[in-house]
ROKEPA-310224 format. One record per residue (C-alpha): residue number from 1; residue in one letter; x, y, z. Coordinates in Angstrom, 1 decimal, always signed. Layout:
# ROKEPA-310224
    k  r       x       y       z
  NUM  a       X       Y       Z
...
END
This chain:
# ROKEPA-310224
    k  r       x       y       z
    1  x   -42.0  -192.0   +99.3
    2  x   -44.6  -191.9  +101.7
    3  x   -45.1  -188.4  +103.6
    4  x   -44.4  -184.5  +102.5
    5  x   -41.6  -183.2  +100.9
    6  x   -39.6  -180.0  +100.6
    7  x   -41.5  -179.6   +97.3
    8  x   -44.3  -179.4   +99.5
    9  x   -43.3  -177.7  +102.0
   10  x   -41.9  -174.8   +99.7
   11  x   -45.4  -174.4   +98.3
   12  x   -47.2  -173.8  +101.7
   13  x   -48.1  -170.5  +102.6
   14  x   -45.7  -168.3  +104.8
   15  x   -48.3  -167.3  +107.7
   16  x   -47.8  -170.6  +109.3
   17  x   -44.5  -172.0  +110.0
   18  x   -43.2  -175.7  +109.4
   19  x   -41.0  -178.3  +110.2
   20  x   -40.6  -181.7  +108.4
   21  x   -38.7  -184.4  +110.0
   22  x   -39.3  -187.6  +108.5
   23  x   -42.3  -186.6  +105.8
   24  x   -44.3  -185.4  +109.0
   25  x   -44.8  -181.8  +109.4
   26  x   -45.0  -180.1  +112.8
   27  x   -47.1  -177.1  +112.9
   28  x   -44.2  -174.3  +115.1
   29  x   -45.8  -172.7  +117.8
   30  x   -45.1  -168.5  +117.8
   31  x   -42.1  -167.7  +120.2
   32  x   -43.2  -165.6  +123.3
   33  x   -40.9  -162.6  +124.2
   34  x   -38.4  -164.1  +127.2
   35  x   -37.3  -166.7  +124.6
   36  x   -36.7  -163.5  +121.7
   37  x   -34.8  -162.0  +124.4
   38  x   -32.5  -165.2  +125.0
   39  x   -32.3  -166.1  +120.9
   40  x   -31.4  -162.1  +119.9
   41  x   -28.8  -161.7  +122.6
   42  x   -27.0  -165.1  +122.0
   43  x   -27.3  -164.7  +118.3
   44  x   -25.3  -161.4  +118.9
   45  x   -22.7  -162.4  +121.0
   46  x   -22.2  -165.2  +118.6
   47  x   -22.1  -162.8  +115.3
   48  x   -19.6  -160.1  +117.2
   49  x   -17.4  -163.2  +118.0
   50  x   -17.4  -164.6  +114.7
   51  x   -16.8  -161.3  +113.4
   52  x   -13.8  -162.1  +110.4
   53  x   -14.5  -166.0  +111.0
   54  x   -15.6  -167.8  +108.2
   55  x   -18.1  -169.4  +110.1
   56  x   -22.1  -167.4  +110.1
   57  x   -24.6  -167.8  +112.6
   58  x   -28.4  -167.8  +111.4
   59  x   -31.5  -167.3  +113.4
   60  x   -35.0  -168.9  +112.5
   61  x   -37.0  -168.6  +110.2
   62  x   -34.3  -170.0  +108.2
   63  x   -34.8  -173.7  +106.5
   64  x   -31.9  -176.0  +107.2
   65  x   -32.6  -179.1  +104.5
   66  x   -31.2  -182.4  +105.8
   67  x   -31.3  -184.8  +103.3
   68  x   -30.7  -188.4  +104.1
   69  x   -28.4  -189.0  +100.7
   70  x   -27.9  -187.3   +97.9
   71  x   -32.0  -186.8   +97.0
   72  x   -32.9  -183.2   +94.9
   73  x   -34.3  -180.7   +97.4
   74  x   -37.6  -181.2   +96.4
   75  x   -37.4  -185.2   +97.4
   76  x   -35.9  -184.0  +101.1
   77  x   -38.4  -184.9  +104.0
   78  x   -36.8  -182.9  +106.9
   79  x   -36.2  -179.4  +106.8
   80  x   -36.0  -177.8  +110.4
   81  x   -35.7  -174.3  +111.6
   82  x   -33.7  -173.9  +114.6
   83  x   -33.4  -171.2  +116.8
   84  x   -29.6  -170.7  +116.1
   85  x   -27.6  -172.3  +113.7
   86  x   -23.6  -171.7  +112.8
   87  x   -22.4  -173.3  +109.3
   88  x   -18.6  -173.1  +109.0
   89  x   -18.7  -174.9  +105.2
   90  x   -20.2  -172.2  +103.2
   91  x   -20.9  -174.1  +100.6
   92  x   -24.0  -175.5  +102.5
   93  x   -25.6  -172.3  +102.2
   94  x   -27.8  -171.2   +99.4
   95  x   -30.8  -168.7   +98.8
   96  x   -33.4  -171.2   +99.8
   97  x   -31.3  -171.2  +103.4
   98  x   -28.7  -174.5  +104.0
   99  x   -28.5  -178.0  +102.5
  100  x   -26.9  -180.0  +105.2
  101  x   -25.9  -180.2  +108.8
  102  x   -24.9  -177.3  +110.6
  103  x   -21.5  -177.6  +113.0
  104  x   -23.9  -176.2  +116.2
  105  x   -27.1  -175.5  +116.7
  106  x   -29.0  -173.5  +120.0
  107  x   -32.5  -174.6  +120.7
  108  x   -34.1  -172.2  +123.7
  109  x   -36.7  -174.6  +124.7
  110  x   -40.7  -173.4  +125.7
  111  x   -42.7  -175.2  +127.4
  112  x   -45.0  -176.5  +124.6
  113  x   -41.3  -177.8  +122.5
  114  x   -39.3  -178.8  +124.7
  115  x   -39.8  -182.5  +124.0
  116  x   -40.0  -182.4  +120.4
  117  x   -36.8  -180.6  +121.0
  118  x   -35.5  -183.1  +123.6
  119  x   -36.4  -186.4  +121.8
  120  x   -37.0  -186.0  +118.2
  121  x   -35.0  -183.3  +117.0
  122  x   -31.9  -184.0  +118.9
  123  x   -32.1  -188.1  +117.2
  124  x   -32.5  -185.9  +113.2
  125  x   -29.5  -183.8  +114.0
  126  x   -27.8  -186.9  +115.4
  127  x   -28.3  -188.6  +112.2
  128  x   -27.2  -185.2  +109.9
  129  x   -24.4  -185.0  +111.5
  130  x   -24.3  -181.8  +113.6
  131  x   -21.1  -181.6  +115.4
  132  x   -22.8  -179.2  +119.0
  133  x   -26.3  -179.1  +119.8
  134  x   -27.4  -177.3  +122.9
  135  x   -30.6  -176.9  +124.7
  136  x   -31.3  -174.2  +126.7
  137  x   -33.6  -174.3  +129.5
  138  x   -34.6  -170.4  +130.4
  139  x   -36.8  -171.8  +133.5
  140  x   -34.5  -174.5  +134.9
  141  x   -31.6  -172.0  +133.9
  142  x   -29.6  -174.8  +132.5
  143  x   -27.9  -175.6  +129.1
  144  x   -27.6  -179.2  +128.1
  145  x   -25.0  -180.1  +125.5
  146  x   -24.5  -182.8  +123.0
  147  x   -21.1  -183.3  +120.9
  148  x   -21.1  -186.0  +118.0
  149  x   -18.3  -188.8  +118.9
  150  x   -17.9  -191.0  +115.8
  151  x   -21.2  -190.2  +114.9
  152  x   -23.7  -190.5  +117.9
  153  x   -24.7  -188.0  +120.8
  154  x   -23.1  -189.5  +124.1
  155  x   -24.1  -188.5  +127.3
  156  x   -24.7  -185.0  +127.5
  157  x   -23.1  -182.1  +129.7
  158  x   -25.5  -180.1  +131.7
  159  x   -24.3  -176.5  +132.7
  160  x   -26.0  -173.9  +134.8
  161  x   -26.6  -170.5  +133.1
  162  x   -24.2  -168.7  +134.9
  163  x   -20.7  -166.9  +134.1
  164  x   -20.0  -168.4  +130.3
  165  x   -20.1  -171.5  +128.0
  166  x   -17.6  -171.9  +125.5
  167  x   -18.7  -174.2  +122.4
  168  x   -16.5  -177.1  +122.0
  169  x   -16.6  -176.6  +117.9
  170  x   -15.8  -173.6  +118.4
  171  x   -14.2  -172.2  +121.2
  172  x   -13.7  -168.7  +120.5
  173  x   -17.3  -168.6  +121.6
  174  x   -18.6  -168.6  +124.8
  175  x   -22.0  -167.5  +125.6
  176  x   -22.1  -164.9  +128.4
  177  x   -25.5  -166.1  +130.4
  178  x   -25.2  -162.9  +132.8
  179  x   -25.9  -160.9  +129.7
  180  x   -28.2  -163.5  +127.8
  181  x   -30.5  -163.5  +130.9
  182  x   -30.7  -159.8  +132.0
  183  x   -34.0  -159.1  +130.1
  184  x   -35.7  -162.0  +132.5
  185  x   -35.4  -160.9  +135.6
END
């Protein structure tokens, strides 16, 4: 296996953040406070709506593993961190984070990530399996979302951040952008 591992990347030290996609790690630039602002607030509104669901929404740092087959954990070569993820099979979670794909996951994209974002992460969680990706673009105030049909990202749909989104997955949750945006103006 050429590349770093999750063996690896557990054994790094905490002041610097990692992700692994592929056996390459990418050194995770420190979020500045507009894009706190956006994460916190949509994190909440999705946590109050799932409140008695048994789906749980997690915000970063928190190690999503996504193994290619059935490898241990310590042979896994991608392990991202996105801003927001919502697992609905528990069974994915563990104390070392999740093992698997989430259904959704929110990246609020900076300037210096939103390619990585764009390109290379949206092809890993095409690949695990992640039902609802969205990418949300604080300066273009837009949301662009993928849903997996029979297995690959089609076209996305490209929203403007105003009134709400509802996730496709799950439906129950709409983001109000009104309320996600009112710390950056």
């Amino acid at each position: 296996m050429n590349g770093y591992t999750y063996a690896d990347y557990a054994s790094w030290p905490d002041d610097q953040r990692y992700e692994l996609i592929d056996g390459v790690a990418y050194a995770m630039t420190g979020p500045n406070r507009r894009h706190q602002a956006i994460v916190g607030e949509v994190y909440r509104q999705i946590a109050n709506a799932l409140e008695g669901h048994p789906c749980r929404v997690y915000l970063a740092p928190f190690d999503v593993r996504l193994p290619k087959a059935d490898e241990a954990d310590a042979q896994v070569d991608t392990v991202v961190q996105p801003d927001l993820s919502v697992f609905c099979d528990r069974r994915k979670l563990d104390d070392k984070g999740a093992r698997g794909a989430p259904d959704w996951v929110i990246e609020v994209l900076s300037p210096s990530t939103a390619g990585h974002d764009h390109i290379l992460k949206r092809r890993v969680y095409e690949r695990a399996g992640v039902r609802e990706y969205w990418l949300v673009h604080p300066t273009d105030r837009i949301v662009t979302v993928y849903w997996l049909i029979d297995g690959e990202y089609g076209r996305p749909d490209v929203y403007e951040l105003t009134g709400s989104t509802a996730s496709r997955v799950l439906p129950e949750v709409a983001i109000d952008w009104d309320r996600a945006l009112s710390d950056l103006d």
